[in-house]
N, C-alpha and C positions, 0 to 999 in steps of 0.2 A: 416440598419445593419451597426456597426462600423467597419470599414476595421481591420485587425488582425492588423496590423503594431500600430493603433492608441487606441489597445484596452491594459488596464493598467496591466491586468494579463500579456499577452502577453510578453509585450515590459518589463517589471520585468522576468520573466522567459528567455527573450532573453539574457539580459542584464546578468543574472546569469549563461545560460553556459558560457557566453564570459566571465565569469570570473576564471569560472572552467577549461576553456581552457579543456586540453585532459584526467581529472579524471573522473573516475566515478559517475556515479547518483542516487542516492537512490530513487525510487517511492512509495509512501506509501498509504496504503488504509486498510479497516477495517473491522468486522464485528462482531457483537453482540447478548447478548440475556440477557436482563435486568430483576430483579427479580420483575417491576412494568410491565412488559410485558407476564412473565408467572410465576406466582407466584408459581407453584407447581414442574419446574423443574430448574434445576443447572443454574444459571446466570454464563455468561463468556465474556469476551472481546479479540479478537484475532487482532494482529496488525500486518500488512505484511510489509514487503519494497521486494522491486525485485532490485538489483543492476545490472547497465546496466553500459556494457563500452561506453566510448565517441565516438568510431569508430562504432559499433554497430546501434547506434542508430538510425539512416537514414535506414537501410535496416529491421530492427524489423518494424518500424513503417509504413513500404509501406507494411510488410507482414501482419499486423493486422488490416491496413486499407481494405487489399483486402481478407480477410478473415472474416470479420466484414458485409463487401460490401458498405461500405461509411465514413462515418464522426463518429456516432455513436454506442457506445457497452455499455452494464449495462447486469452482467452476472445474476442477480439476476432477471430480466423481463427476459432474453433469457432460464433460466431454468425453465418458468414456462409454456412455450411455447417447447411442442414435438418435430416441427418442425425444432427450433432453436439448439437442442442439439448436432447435427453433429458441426454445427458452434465451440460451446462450447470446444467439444475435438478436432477439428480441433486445437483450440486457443492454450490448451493445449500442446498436441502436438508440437506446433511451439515452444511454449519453453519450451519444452524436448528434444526439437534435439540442441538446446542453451546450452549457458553455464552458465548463468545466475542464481546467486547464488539468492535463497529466504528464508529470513530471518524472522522469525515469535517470535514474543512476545505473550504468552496466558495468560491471568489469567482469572482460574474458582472459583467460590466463592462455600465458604462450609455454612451450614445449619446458621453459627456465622456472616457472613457477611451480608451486607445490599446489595451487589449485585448492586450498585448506575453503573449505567453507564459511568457515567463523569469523577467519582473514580477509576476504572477499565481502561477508556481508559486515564487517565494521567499516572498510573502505569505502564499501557502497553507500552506507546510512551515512556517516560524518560528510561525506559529499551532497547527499540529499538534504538532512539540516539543514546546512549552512545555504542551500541553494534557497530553501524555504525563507529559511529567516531572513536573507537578505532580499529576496523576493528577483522575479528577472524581467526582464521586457514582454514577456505572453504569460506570469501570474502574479500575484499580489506577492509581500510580504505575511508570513506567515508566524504567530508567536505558539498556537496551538495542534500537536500534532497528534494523531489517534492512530495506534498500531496494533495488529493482534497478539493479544498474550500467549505468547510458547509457552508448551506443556510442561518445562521442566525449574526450578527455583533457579539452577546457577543460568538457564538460559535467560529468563526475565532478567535477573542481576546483571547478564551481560551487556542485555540491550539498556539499561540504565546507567551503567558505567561508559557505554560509550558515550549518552547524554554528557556527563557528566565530561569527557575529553572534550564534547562537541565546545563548552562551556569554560573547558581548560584553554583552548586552544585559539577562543576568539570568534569560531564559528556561528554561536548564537549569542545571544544576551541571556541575562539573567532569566528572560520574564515568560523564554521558550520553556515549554511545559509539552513531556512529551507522558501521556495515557496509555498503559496494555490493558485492553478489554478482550472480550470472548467477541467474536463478530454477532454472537447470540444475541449481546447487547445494543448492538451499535450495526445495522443491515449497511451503511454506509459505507461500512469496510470490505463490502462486498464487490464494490466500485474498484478499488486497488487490486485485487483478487482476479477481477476479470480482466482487467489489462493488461496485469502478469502473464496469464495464462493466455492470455490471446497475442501477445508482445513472443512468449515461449513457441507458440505455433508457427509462426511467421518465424522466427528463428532457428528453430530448430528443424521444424517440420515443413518449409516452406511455402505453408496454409496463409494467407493473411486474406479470409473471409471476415474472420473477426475482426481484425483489428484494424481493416479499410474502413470500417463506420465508426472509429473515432481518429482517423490518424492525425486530421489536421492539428487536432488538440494535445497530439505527444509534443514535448521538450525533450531533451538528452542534456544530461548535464555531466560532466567529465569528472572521470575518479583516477586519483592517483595511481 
């Protein structure tokens, strides 16, 4: 196994708080429902950031490691598992008693759309951006964003070319610097993971156990 130090996510993500020095961090993560996945109901794509202060972050991530019970969290395998679902609101919970603003991008597609997923979450992301960087009335401005790296080359290249319109378009400044790590690296991205999925249940499954213990702290920010 390659030591953290000498691992390329890592030492990029190091290297980007020391740049950030004492601002804020935006953690981003997703969830879906594509019209090639269920063709007979409403395609949607929802996109989270959790904004975490710089002080914060040492003591969030010792409480989610020991509330997780290791290394590892994916709330999506832990709701499908009984046994796991204290864990889940526990998670909750922990940031609900936070102050940790959660910033949500939705777009659901109506009967006229093709429901395209890739469509849906470039829409979703460039709207979240731009919300970050310019910051709103319930979170900071934000120049540093941390998202999970997708399993595939052209998929990472995507989500960097949309940076990269975010930057064409006026959406962020130069100095927006957006990270794909493995959550492996980074348990904080665990945080956007969970609101997804708890944001999803309430949405789709009309469960909102989860995500009553942090709702005061969701935003909605509108996508084209």
């Amino acid at each position: 196994m390659t030591p953290l130090r000498e691992n390329p996510q890592a030492r990029a993500l190091g290297d980007a708080y020391a740049q950030n020095k004492g601002k804020p961090t935006a953690y981003l993560d997703e969830t879906y429902r594509a019209r090639s996945d269920r063709p007979d109901e409403v395609p949607f794509y929802l996109f989270t950031a959790v904004v975490v202060a710089a002080e914060e972050r040492p003591l969030l991530t010792s409480d989610l490691r020991h509330i997780a019970g290791g290394n590892y969290w994916h709330t999506t395998e832990s709701l499908k598992k009984e046994e796991d679902h204290p864990k889940i609101l526990e998670m909750c919970q922990c940031l609900g008693e936070g102050v940790e603003p959660c910033v949500i991008a939705c777009k659901v597609e109506d009967r006229a759309g093709n429901g395209d997923a890739e469509e849906m979450r470039r829409a979703c992301m460039l709207s979240l951006l731009g919300a970050l960087w310019n910051g709103g009335e319930a979170w900071p401005a934000v120049e540093l964003m941390v998202m999970e790296r997708r399993a595939k080359r052209e998929q990472v290249g995507a989500d960097q070319h949309t940076m990269k319109v975010a930057r064409s378009q006026g959406l962020v400044g130069r100095a927006a610097r957006l990270e794909q790590v493995s959550p492996s690296l980074e348990p904080l991205l665990w945080l956007p993971d969970l609101v997804s999925s708890a944001t999803r249940q309430k949405l789709v499954m009309g469960n909102s156990t989860f995500y009553d213990e942090f709702a005061d702290q969701v935003h909605y920010v509108p996508v084209p």
